[in-house]
C-alpha positions as CSV (number, residue, x, y, z in Angstrom):
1,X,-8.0,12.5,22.6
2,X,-5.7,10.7,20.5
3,X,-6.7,8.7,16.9
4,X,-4.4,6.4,15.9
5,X,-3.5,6.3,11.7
6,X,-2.7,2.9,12.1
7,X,-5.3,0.7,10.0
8,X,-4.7,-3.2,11.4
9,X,-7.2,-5.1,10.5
10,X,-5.9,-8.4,12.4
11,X,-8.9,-9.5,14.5
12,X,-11.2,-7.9,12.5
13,X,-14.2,-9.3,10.5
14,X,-12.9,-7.8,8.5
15,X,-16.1,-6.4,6.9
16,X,-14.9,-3.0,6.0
17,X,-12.6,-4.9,3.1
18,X,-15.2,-6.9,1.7
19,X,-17.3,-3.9,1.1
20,X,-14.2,-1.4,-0.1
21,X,-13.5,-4.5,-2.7
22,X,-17.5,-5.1,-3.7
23,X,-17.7,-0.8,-4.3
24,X,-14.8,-0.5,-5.9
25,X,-14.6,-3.4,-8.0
26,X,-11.1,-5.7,-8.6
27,X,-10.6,-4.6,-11.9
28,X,-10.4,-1.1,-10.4
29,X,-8.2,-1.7,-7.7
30,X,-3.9,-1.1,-8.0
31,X,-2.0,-3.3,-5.2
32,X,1.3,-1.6,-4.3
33,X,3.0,-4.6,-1.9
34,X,5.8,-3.4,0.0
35,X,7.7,-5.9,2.2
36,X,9.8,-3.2,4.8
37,X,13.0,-3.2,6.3
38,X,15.4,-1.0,8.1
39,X,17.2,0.8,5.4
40,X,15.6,-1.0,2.1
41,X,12.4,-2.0,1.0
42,X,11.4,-3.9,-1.3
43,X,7.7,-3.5,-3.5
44,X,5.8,-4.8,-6.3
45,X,2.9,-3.1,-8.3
46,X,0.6,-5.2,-9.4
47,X,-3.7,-6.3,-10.2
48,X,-5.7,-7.3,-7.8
49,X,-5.5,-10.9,-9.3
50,X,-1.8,-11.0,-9.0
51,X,-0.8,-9.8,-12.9
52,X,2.4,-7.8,-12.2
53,X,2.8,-4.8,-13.4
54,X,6.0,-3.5,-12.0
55,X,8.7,-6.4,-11.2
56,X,9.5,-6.6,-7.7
57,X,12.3,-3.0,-7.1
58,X,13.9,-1.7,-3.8
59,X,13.5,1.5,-2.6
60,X,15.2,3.2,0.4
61,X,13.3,3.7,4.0
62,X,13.3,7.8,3.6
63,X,10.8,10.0,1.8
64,X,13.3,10.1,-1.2
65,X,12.6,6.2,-1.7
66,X,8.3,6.7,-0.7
67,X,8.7,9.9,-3.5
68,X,9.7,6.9,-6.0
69,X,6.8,4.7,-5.0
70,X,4.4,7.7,-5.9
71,X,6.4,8.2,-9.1
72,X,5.8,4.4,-10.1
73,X,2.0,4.7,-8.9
74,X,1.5,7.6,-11.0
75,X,2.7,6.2,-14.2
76,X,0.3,2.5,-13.5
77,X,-2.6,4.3,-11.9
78,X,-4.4,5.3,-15.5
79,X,-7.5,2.6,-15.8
80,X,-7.9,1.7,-11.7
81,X,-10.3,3.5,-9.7
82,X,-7.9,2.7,-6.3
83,X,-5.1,2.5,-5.2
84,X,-4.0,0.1,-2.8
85,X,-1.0,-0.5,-0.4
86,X,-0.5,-3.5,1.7
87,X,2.5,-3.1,3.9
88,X,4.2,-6.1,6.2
89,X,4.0,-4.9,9.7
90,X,7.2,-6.2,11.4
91,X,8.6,-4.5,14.2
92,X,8.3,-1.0,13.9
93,X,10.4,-0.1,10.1
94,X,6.5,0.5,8.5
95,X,5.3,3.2,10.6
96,X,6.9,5.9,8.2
97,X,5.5,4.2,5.3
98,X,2.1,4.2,7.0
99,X,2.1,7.8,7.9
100,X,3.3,8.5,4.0
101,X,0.5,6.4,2.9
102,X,-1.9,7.9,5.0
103,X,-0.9,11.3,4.2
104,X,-1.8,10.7,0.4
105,X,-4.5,9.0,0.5
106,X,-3.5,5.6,0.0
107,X,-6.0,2.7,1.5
108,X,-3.6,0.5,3.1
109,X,-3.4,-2.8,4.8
110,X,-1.0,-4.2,7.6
């Protein structure tokens, strides 16, 4: 049987984030928004209410540019609980990113 790592939550009651966001708490929570492309992304690290932390950056689409993203979570993670990556889903340029994110335990949303 094959399990999908793919977490869209289009559809969905979307229950699952209502409760991850009541446990967790917002002033816990690290946003990591990450608008993909084919050879350059762009992201933004920021609260959960929108206070930026990192200014928006571009990072390339291979696992030198996701190594950076860690690099910048690491250094913003101290005080929040989670960490959380939202990712635009547009054609198929986010799949690497998902499978990155998965792979370290990011939460993220599509």
């Amino acid at each position: 049987m094959v399990q999908s790592i793919f977490n869209h939550i289009q559809g969905k009651i979307r229950s699952r984030w209502t409760k991850f966001i009541k446990e967790t708490g917002v002033e816990n929570i690290l946003i990591v928004g990450i608008d993909e492309a084919k050879f350059t992304h762009k992201a933004i690290v920021c609260t959960f209410h929108g206070d930026v932390l990192v200014q928006p950056f571009e990072f390339d689409a291979f696992l030198t540019g996701f190594n950076m993203i860690k690099k910048c979570i690491q250094k913003k993670v101290d005080g929040f609980k989670k960490v959380v990556v939202g990712i635009e889903t547009t054609g198929h340029y986010y799949e690497d990113l998902v499978r990155y994110c998965h792979a370290e335990g990011y939460p993220y949303a599509s």
